[in-house]
FIKOLZA-1660 file (N, C-alpha, C; in steps of 0.1 Angstrom, whole numbers, plus 5000, padded with zeros to 4 digits):
% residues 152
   i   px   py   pz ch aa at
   1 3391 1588 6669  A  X  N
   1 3405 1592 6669  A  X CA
   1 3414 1581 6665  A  X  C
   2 3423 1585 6656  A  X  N
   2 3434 1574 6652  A  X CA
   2 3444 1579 6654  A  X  C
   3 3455 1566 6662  A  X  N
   3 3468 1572 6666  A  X CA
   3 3479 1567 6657  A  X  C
   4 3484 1565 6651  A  X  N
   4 3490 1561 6638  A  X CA
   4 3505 1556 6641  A  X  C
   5 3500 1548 6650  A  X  N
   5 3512 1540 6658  A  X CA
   5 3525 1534 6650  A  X  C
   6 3527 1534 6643  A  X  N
   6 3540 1529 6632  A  X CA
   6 3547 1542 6629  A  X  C
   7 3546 1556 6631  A  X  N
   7 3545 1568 6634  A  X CA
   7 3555 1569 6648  A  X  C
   8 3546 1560 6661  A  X  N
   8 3553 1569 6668  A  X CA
   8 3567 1563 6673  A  X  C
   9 3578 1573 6672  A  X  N
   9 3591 1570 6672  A  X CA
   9 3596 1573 6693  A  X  C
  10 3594 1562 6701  A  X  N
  10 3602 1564 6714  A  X CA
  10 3609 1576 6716  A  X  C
  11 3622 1575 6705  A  X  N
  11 3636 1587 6712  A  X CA
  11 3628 1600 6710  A  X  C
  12 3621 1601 6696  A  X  N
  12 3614 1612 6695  A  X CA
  12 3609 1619 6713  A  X  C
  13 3600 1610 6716  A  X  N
  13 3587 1613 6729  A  X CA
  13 3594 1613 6741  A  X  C
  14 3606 1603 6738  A  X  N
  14 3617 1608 6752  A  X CA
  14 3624 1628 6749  A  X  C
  15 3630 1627 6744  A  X  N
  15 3636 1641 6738  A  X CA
  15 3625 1651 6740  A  X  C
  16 3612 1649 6737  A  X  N
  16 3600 1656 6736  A  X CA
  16 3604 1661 6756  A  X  C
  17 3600 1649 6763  A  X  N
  17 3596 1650 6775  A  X CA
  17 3609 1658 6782  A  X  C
  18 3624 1654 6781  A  X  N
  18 3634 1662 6779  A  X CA
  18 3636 1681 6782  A  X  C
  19 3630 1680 6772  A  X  N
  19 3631 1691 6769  A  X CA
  19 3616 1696 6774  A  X  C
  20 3609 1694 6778  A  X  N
  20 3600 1702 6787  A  X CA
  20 3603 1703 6798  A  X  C
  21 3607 1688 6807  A  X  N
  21 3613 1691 6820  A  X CA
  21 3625 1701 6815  A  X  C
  22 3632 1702 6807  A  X  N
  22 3647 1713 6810  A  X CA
  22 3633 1725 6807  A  X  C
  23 3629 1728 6802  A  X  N
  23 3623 1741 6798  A  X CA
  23 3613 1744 6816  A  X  C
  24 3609 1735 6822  A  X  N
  24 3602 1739 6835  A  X CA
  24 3614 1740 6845  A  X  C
  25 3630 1731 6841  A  X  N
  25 3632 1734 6850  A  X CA
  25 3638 1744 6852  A  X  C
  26 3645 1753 6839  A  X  N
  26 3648 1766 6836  A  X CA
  26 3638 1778 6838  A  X  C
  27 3629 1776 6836  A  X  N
  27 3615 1790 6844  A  X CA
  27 3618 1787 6857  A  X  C
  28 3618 1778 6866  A  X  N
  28 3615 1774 6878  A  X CA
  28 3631 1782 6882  A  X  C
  29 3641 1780 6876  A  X  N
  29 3656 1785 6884  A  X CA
  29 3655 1797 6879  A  X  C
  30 3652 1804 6870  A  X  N
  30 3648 1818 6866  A  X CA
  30 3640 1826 6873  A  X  C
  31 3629 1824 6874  A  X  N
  31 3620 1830 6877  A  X CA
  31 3617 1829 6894  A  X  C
  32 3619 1819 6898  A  X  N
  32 3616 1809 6909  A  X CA
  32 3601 1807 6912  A  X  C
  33 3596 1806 6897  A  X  N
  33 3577 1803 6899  A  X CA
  33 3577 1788 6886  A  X  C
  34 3566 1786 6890  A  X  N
  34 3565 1775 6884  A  X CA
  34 3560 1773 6870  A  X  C
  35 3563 1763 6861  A  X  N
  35 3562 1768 6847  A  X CA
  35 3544 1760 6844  A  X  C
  36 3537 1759 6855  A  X  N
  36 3521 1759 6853  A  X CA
  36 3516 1768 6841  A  X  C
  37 3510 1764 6834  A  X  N
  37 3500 1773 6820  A  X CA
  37 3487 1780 6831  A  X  C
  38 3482 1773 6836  A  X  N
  38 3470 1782 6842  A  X CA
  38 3475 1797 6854  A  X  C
  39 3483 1792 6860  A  X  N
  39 3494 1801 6869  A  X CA
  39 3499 1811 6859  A  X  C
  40 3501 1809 6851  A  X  N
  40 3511 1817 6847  A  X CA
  40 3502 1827 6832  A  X  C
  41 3486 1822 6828  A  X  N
  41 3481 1827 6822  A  X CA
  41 3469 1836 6832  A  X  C
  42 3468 1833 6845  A  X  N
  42 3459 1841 6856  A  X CA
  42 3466 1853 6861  A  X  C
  43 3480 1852 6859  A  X  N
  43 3485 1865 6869  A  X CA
  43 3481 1876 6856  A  X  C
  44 3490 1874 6845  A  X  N
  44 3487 1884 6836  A  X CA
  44 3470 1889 6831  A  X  C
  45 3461 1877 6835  A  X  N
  45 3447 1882 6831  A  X CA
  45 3443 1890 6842  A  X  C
  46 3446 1882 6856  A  X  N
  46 3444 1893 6871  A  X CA
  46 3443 1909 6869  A  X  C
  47 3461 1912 6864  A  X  N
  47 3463 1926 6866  A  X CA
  47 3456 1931 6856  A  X  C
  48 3449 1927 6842  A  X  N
  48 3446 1931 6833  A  X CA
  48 3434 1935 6838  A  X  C
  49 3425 1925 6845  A  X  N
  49 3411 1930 6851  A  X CA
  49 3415 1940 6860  A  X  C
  50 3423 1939 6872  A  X  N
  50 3420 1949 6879  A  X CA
  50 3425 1962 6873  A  X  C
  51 3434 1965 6862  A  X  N
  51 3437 1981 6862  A  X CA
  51 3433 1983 6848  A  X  C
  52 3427 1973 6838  A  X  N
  52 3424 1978 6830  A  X CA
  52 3432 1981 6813  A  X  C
  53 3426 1980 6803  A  X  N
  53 3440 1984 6797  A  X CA
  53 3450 1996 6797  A  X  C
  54 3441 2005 6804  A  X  N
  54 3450 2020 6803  A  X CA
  54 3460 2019 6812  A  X  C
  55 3452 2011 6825  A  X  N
  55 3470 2008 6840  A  X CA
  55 3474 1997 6837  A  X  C
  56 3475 1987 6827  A  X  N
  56 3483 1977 6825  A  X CA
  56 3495 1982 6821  A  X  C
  57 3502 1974 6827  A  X  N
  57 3520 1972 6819  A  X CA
  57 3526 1961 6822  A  X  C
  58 3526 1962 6811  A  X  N
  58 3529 1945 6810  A  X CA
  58 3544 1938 6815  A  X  C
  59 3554 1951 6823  A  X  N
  59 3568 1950 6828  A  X CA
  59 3563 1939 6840  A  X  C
  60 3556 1944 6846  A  X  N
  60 3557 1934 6861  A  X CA
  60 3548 1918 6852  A  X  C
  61 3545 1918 6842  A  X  N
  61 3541 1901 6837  A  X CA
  61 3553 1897 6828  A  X  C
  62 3560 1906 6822  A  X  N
  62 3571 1902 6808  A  X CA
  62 3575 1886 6809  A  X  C
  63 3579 1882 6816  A  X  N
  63 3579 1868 6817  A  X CA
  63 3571 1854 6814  A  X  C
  64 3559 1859 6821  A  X  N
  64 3548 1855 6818  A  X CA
  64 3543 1855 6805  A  X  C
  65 3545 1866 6803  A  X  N
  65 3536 1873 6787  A  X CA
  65 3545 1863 6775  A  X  C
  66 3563 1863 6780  A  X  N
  66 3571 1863 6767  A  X CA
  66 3563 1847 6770  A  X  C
  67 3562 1838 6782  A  X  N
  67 3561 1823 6779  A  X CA
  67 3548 1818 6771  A  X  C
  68 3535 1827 6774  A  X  N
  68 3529 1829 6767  A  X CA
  68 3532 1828 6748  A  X  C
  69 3537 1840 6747  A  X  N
  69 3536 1840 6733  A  X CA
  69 3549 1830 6729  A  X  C
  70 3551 1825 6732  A  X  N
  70 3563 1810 6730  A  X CA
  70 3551 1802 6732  A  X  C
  71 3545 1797 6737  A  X  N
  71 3537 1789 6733  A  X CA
  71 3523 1789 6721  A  X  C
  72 3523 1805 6723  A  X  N
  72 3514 1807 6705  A  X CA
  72 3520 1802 6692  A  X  C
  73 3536 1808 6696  A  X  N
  73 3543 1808 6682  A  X CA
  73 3548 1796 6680  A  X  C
  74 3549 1785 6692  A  X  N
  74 3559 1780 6689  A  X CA
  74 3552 1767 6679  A  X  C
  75 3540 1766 6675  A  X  N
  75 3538 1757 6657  A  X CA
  75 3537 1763 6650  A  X  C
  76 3541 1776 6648  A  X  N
  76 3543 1781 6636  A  X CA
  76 3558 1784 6636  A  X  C
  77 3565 1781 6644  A  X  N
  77 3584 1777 6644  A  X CA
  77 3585 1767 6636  A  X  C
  78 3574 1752 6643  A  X  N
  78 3576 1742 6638  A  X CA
  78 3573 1745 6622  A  X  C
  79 3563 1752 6615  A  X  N
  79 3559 1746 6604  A  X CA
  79 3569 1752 6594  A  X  C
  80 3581 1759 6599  A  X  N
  80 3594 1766 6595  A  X CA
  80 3600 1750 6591  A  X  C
  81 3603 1746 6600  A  X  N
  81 3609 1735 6595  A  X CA
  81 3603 1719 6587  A  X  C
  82 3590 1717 6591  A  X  N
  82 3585 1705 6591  A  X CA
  82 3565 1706 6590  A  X  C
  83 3558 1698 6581  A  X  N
  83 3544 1701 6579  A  X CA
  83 3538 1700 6591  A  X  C
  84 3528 1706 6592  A  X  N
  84 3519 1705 6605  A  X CA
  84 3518 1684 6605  A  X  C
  85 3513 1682 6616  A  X  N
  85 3517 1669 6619  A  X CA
  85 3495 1668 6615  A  X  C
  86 3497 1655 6610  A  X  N
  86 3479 1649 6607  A  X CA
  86 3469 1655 6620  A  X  C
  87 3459 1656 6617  A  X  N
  87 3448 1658 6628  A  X CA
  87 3437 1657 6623  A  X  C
  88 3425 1649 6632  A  X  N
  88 3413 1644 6628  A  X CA
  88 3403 1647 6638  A  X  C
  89 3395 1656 6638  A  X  N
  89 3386 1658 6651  A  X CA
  89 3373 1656 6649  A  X  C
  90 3372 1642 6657  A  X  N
  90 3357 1636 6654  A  X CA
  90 3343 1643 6666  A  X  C
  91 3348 1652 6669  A  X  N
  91 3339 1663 6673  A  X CA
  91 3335 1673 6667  A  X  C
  92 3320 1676 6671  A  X  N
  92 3319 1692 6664  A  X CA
  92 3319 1705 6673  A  X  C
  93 3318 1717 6667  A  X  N
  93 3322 1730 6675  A  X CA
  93 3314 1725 6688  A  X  C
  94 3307 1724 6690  A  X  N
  94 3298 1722 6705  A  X CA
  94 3307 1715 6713  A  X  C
  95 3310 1701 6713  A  X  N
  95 3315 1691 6717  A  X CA
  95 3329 1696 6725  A  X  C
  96 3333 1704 6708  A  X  N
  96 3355 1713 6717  A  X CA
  96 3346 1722 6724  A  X  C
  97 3334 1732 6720  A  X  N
  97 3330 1743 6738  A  X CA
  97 3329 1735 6746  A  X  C
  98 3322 1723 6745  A  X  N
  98 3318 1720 6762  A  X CA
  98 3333 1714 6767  A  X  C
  99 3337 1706 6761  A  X  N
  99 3351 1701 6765  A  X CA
  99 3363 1712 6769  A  X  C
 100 3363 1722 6763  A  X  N
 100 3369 1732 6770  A  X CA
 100 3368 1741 6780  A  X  C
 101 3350 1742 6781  A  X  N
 101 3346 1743 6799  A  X CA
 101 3348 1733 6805  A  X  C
 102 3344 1723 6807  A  X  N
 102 3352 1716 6815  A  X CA
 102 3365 1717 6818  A  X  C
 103 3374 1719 6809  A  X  N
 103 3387 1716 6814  A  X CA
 103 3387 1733 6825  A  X  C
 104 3382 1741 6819  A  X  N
 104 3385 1753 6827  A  X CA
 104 3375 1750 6839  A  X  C
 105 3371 1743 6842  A  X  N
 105 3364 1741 6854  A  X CA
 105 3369 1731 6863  A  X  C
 106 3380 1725 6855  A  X  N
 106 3389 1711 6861  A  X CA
 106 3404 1723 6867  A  X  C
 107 3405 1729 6860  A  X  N
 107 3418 1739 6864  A  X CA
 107 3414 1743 6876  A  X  C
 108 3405 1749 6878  A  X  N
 108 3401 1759 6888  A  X CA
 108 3395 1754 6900  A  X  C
 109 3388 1743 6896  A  X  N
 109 3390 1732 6908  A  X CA
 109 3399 1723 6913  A  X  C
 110 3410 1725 6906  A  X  N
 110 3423 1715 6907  A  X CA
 110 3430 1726 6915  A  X  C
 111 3426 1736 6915  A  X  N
 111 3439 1744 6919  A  X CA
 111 3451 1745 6904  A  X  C
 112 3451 1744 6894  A  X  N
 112 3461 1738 6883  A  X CA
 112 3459 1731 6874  A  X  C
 113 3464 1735 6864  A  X  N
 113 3467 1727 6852  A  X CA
 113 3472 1712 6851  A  X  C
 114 3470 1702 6840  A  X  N
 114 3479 1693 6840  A  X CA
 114 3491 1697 6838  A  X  C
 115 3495 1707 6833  A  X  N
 115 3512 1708 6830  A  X CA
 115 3519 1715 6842  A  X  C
 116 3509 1722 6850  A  X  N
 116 3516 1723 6862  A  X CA
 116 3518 1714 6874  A  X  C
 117 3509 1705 6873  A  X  N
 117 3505 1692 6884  A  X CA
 117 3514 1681 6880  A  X  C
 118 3513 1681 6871  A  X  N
 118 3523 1671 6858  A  X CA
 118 3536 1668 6860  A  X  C
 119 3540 1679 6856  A  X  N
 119 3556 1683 6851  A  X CA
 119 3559 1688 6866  A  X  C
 120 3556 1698 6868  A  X  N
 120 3563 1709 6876  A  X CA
 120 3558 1700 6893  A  X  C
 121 3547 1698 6896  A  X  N
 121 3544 1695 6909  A  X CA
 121 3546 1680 6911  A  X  C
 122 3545 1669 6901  A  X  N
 122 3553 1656 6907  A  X CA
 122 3567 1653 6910  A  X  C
 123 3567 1666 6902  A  X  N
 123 3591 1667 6903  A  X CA
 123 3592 1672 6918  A  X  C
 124 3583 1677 6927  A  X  N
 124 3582 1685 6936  A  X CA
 124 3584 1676 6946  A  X  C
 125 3577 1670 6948  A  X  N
 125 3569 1655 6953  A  X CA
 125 3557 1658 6958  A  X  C
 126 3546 1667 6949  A  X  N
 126 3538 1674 6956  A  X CA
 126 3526 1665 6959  A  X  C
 127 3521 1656 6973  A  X  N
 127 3506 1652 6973  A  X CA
 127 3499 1659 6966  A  X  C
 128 3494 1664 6967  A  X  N
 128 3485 1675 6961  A  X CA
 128 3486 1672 6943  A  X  C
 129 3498 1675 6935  A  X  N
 129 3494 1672 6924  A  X CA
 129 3498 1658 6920  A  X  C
 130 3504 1647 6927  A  X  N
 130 3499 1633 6925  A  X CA
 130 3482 1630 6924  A  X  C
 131 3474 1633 6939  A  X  N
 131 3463 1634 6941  A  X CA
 131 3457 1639 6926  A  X  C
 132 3459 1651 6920  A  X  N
 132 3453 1655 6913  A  X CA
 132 3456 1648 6899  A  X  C
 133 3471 1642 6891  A  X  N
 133 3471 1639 6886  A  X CA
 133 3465 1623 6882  A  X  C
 134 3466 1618 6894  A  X  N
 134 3457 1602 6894  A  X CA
 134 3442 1607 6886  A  X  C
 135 3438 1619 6890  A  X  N
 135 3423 1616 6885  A  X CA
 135 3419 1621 6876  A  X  C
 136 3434 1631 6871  A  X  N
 136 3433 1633 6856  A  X CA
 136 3431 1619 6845  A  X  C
 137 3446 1612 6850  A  X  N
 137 3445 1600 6844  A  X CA
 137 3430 1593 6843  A  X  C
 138 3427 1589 6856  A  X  N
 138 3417 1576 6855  A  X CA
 138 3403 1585 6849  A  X  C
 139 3400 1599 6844  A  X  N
 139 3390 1605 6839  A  X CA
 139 3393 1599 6826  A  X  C
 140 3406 1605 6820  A  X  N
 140 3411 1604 6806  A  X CA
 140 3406 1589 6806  A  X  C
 141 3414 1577 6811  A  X  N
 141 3408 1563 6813  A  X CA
 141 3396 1562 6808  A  X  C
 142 3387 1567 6819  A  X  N
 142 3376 1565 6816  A  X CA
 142 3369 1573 6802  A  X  C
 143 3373 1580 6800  A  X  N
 143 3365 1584 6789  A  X CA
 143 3367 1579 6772  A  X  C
 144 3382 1573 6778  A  X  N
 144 3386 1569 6763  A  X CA
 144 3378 1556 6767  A  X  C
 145 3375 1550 6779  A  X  N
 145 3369 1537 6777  A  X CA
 145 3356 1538 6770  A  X  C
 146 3351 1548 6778  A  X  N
 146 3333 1553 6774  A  X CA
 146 3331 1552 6756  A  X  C
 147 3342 1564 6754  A  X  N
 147 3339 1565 6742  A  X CA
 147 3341 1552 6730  A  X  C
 148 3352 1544 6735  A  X  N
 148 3351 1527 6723  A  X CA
 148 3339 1523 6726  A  X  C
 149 3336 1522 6740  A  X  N
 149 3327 1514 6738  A  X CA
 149 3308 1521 6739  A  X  C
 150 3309 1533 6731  A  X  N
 150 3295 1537 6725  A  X CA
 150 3290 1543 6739  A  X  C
 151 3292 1546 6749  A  X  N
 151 3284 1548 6761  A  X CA
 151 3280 1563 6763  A  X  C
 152 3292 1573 6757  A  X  N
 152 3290 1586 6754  A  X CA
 152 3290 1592 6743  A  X  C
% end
């Protein structure tokens, strides 16, 4: 992976951060639930399992659903105004499956997402996702250590 650091612009990644916290903190005074991705992609799959597509209605998730599809659409907003940004993935299909079990096995044992642990539960002052975010970090740590130095 190359990060193409003469590229990255501070005000940009402040503004970035910005505007997520206003976007969590606006679901959060809307809704009064929290703007977690795993939370908020479980309830709508829940009712889907239990009633099926024929008793689903999507009125009691609409919220859910619309944040959802704002996060499908929203790089194809971007490429309205500006090129998809560089990407290099020095893995192959195997490597993004297993890496993506994991993460869904890190959600589910975390209780949460990093974006809900992250954003939404350190603003909280929540032990629980400090606890959880420290060992996001020191994994990430470690693996970007593993990986420079040949071990995985």
């Amino acid at each position: 992976m190359h990060i193409d650091w003469p590229s990255f612009t501070p005000l940009h990644a402040l503004l970035g951060g910005l505007l997520i916290g206003l976007a969590a903190a606006l679901f959060l005074l809307g809704n009064g639930r929290i703007a977690g991705i795993a939370g908020i992609l479980a309830s709508p799959w829940r009712a889907l399992r239990q009633r099926g597509w024929a008793g689903f209605s999507g009125a009691a998730e609409r919220s859910r659903l619309m944040f959802l599809a704002g996060l499908l659409l929203a790089p194809w907003a971007w490429r309205l105004f500006a090129p998809w940004p560089g990407l290099t993935v020095d893995v192959g299909p195997l490597g993004l499956v297993l890496a993506g079990l994991l993460v869904g096995v890190g959600v589910r044992m975390g209780n949460g997402c990093t974006s809900g642990h992250g954003v939404c539960g350190l603003s909280r002052l929540s032990l629980r996702s400090l606890a959880n975010v420290l060992v996001f970090m020191a994994a990430g740590f470690a693996t970007v250590w593993l990986m420079r130095h040949g071990l995985a």
